[in-house]
DRENTORKOL-3810 file (N, C-alpha, C; in nm, 4 decimals):
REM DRENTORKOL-3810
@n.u->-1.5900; n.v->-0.3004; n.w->0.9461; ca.u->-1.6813; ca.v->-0.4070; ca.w->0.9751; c.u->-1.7853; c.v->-0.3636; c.w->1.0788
@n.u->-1.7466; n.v->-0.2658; n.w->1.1807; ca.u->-1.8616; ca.v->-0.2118; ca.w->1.2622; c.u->-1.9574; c.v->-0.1568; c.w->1.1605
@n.u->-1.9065; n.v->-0.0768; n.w->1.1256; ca.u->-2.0170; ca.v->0.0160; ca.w->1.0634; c.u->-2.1375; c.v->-0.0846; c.w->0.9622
@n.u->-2.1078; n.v->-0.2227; n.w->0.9128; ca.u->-2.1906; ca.v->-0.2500; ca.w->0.8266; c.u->-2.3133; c.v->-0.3256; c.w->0.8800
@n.u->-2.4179; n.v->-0.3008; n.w->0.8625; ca.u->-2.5325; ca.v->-0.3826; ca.w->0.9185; c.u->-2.5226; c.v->-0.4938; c.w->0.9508
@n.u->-2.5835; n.v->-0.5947; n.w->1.0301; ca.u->-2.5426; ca.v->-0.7364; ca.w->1.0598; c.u->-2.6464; c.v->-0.8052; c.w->0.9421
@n.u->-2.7350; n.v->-0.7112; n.w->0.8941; ca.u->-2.8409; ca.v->-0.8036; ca.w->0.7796; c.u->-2.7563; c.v->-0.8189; c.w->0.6441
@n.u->-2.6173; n.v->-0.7182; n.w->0.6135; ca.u->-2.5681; ca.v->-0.7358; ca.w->0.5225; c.u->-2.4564; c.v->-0.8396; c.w->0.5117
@n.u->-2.4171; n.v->-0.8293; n.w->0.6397; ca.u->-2.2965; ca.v->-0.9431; ca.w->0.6666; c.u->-2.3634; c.v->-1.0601; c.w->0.6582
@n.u->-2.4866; n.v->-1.1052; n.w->0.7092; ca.u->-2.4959; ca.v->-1.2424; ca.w->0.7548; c.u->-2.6471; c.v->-1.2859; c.w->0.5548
@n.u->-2.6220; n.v->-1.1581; n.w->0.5214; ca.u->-2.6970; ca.v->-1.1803; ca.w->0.3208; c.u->-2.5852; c.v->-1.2906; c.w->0.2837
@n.u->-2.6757; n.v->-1.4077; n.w->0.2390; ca.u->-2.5667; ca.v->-1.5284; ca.w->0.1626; c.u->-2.5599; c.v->-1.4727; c.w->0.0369
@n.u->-2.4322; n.v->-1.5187; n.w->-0.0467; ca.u->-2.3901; ca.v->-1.4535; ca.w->-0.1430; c.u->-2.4681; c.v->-1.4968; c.w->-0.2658
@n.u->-2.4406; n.v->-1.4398; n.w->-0.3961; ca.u->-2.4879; ca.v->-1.5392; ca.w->-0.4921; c.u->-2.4762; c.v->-1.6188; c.w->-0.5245
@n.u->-2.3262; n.v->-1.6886; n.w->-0.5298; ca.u->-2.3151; ca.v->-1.8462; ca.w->-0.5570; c.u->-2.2535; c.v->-1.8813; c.w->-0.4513
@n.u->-2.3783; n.v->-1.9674; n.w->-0.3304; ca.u->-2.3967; ca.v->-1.9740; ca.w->-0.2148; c.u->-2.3276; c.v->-2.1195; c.w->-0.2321
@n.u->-2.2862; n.v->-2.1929; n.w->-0.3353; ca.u->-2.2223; ca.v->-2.3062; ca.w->-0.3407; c.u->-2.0880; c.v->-2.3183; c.w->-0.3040
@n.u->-2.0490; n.v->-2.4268; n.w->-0.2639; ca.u->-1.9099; ca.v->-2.4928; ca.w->-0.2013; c.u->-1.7953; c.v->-2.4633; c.w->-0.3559
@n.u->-1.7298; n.v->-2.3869; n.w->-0.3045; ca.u->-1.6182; ca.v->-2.4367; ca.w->-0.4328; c.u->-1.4920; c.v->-2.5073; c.w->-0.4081
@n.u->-1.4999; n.v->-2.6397; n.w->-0.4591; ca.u->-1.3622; ca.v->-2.7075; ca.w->-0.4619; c.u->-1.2689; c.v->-2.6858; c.w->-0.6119
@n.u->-1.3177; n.v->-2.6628; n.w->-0.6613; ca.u->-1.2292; ca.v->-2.6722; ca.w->-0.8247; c.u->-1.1113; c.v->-2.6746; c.w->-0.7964
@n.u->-1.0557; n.v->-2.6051; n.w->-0.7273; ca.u->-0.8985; ca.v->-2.6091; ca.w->-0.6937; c.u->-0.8437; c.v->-2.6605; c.w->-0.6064
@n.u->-0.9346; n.v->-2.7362; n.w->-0.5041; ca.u->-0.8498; ca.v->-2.7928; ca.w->-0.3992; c.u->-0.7834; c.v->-2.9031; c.w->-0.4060
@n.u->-0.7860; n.v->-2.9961; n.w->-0.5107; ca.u->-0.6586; ca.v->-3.0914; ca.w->-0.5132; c.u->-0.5510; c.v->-3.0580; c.w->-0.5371
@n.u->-0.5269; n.v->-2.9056; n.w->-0.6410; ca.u->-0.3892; ca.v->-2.8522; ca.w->-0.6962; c.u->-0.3373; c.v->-2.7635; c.w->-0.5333
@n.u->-0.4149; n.v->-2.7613; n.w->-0.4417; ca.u->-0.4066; ca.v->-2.6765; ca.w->-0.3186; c.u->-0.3362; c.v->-2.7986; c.w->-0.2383
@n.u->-0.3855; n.v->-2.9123; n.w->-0.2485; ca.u->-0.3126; ca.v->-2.9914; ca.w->-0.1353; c.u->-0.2455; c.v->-3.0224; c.w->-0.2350
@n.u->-0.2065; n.v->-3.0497; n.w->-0.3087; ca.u->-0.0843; ca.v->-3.0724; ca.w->-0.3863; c.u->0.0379; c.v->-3.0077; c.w->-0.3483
@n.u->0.0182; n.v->-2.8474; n.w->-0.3589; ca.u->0.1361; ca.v->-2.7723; ca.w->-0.3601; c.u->0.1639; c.v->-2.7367; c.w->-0.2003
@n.u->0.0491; n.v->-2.8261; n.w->-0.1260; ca.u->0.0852; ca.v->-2.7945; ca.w->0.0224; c.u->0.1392; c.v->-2.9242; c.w->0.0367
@n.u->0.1083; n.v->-3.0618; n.w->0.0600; ca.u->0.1527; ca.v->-3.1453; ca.w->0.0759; c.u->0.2968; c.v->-3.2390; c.w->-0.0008
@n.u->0.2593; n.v->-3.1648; n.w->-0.1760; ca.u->0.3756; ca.v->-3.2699; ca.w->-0.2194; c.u->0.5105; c.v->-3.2336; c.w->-0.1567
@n.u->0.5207; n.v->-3.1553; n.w->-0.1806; ca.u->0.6981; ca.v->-3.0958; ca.w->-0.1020; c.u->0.7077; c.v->-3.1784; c.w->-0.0007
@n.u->0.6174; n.v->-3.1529; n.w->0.0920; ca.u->0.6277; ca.v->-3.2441; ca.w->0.2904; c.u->0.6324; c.v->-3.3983; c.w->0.2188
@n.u->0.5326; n.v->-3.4237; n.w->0.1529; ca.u->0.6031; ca.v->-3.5449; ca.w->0.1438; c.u->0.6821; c.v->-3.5746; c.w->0.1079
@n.u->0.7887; n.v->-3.5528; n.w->-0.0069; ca.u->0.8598; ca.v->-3.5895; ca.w->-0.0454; c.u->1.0133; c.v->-3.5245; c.w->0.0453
@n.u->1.0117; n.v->-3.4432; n.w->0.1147; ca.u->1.1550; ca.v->-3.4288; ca.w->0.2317; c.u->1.0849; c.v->-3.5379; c.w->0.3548
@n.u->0.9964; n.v->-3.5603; n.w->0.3642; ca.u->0.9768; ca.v->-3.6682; ca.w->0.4709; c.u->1.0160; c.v->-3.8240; c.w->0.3947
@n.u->0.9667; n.v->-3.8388; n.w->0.3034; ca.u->1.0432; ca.v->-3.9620; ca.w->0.2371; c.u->1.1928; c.v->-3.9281; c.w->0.2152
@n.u->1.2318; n.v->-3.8761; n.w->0.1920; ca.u->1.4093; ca.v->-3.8441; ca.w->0.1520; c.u->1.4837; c.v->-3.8769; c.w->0.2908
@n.u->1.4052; n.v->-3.7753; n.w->0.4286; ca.u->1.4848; ca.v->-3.8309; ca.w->0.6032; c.u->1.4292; c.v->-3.9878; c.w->0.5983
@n.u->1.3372; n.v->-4.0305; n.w->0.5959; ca.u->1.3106; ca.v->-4.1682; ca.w->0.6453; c.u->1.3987; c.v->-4.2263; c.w->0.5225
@n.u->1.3984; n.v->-4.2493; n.w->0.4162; ca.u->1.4657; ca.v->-4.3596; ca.w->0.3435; c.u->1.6544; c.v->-4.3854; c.w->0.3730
@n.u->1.6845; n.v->-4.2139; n.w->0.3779; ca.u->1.8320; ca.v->-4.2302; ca.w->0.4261; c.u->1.8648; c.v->-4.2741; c.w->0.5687
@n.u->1.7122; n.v->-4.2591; n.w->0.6253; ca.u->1.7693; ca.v->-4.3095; ca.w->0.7829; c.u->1.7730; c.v->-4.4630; c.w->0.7425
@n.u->1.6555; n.v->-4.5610; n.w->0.7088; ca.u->1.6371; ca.v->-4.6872; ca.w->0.6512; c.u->1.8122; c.v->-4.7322; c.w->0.6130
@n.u->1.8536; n.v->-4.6819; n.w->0.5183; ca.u->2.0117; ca.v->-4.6697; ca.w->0.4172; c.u->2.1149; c.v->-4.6797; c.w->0.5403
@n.u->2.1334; n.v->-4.5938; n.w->0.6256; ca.u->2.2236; ca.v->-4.5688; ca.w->0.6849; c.u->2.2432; c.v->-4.6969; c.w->0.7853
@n.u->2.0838; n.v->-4.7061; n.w->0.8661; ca.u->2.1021; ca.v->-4.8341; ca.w->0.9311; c.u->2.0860; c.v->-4.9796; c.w->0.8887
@n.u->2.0508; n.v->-4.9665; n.w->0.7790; ca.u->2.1408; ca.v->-5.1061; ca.w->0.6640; c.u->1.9766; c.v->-5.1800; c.w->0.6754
@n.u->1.8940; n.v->-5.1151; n.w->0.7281; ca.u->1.7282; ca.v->-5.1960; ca.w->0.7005; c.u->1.7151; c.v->-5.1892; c.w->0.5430
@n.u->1.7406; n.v->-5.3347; n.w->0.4995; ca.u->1.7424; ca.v->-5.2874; ca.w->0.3635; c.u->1.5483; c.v->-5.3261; c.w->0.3458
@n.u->1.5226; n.v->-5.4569; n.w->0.3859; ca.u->1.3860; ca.v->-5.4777; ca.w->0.3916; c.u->1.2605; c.v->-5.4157; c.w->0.4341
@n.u->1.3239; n.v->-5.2947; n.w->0.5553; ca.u->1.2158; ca.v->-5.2041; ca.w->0.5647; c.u->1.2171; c.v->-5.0867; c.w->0.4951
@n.u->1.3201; n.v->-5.0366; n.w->0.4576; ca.u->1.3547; ca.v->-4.9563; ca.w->0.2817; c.u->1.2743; c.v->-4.9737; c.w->0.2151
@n.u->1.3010; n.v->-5.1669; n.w->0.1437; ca.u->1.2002; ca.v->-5.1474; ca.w->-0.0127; c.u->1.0365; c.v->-5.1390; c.w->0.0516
@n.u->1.0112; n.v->-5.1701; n.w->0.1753; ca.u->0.8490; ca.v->-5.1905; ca.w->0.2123; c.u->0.8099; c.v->-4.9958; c.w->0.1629
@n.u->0.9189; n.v->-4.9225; n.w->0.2531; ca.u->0.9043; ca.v->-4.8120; ca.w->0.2763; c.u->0.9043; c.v->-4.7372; c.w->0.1496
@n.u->1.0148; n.v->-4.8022; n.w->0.0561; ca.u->0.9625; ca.v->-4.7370; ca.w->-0.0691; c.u->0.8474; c.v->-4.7868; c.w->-0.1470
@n.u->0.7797; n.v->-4.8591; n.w->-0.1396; ca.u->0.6705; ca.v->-4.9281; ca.w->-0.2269; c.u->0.5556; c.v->-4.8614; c.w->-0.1539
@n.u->0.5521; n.v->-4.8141; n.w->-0.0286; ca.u->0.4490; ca.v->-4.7322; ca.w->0.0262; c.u->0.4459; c.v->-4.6189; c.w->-0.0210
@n.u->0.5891; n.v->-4.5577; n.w->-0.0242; ca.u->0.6111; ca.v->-4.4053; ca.w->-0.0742; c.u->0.5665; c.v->-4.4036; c.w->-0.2034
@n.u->0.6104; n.v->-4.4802; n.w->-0.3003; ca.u->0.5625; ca.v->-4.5141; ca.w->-0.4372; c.u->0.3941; c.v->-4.4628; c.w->-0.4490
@n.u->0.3396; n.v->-4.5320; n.w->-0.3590; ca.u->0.1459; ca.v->-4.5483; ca.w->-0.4306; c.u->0.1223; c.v->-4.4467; c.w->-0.3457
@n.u->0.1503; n.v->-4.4032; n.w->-0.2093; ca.u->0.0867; ca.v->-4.2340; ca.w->-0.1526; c.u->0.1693; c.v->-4.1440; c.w->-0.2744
@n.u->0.2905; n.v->-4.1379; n.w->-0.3276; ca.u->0.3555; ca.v->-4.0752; ca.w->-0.4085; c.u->0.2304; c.v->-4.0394; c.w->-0.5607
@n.u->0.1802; n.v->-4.1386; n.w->-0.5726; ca.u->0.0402; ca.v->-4.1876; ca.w->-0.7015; c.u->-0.0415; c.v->-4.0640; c.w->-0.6643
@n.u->-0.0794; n.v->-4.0510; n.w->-0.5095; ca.u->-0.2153; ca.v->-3.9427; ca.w->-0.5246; c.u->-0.1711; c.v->-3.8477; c.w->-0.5485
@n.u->-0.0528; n.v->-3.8062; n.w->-0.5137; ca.u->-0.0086; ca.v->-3.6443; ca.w->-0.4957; c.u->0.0245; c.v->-3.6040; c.w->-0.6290
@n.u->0.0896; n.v->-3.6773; n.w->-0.7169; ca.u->0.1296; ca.v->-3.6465; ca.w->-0.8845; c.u->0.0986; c.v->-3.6572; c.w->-0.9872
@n.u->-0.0049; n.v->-3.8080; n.w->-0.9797; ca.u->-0.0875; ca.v->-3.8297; ca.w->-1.1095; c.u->-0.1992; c.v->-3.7211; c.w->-1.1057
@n.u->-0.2131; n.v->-3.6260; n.w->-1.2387; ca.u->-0.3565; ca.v->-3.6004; ca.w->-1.2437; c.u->-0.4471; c.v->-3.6344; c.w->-1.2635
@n.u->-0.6067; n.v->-3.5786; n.w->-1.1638; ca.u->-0.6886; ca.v->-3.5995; ca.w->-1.1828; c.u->-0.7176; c.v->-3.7671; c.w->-1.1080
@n.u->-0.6504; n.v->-3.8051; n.w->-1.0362; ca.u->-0.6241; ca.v->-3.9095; ca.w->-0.9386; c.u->-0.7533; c.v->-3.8901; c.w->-0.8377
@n.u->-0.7166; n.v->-3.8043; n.w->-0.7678; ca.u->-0.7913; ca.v->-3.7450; ca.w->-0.6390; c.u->-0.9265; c.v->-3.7145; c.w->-0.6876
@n.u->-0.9691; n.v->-3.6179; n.w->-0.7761; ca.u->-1.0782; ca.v->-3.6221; ca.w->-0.8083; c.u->-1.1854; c.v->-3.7337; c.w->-0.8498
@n.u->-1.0964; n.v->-3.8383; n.w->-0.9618; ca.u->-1.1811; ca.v->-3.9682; ca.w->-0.9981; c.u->-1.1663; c.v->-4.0511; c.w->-0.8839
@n.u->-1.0973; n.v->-4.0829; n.w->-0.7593; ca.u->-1.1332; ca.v->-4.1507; ca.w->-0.6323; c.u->-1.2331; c.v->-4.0718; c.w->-0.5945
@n.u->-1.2312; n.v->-3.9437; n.w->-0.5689; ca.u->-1.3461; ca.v->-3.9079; ca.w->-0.4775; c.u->-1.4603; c.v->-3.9287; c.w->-0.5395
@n.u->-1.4893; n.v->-3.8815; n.w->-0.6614; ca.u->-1.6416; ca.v->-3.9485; ca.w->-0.7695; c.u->-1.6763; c.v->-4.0982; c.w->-0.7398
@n.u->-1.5413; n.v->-4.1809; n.w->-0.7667; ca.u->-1.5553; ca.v->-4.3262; ca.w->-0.7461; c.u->-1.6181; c.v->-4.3558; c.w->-0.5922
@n.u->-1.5679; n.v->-4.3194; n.w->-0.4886; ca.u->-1.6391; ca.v->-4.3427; ca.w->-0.3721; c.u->-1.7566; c.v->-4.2657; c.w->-0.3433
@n.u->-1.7970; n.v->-4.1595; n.w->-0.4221; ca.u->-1.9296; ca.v->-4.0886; ca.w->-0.4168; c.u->-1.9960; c.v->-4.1713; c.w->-0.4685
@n.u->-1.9909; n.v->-4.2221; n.w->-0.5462; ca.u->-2.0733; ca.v->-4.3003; ca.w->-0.6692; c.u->-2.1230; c.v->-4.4120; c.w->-0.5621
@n.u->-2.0063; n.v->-4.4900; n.w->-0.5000; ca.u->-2.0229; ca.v->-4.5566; ca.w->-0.4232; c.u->-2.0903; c.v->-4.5723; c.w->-0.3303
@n.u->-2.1305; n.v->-4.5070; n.w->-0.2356; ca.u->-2.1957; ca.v->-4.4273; ca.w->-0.1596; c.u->-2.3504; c.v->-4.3862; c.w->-0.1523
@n.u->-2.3470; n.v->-4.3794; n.w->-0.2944; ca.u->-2.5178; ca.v->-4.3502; ca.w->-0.3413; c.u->-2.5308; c.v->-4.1942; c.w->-0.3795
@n.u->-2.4177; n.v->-4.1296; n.w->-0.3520; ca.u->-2.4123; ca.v->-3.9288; ca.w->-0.3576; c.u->-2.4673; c.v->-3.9637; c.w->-0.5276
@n.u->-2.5144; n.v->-3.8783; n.w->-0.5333; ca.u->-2.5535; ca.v->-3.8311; ca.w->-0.6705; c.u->-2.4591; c.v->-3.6843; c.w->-0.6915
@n.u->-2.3708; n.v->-3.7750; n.w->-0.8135; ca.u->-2.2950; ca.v->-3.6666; ca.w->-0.8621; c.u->-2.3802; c.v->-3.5835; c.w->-0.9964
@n.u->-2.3349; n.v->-3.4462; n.w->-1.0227; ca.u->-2.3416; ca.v->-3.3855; ca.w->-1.1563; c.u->-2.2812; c.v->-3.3220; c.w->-1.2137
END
């Protein structure tokens, strides 16, 4: 990295564009796991201390965050939907 000019390092590349294409399958395979051993300790703690009412709340929450992480193509049509929203001009 010494040796290379600073005009070549700081040349923007050719496709100087943002790439997401993959980042929902990226937080997917980073996040679904965590979530789902973090729901497994909280629900058996819920179980154990006999909260049965903060259980089902806790599972009906886990349920619909459970929605973004597994359904496909979820994450992407929210984010369009609130772009759209917004006024972003998608293409």
């Amino acid at each position: 990295m010494a040796s290379i000019p600073h005009e070549i390092l700081a040349a923007p590349a050719e496709n100087d564009e943002l790439q997401t294409d993959q980042l929902a399958d990226w937080l997917r395979q980073i996040f679904g796991p965590l979530f789902l051993v973090i729901v497994s300790i909280v629900a058996i703690f819920f179980l154990f201390t006999r909260e049965i009412t903060r259980f089902v709340q806790f599972i009906v929450l886990a349920i619909g965050i459970g929605v973004v992480f597994y359904v496909p193509n979820i994450i992407e049509t929210t984010a369009k939907a609130i772009a759209k929203a917004l006024g972003v001009d998608i293409t």
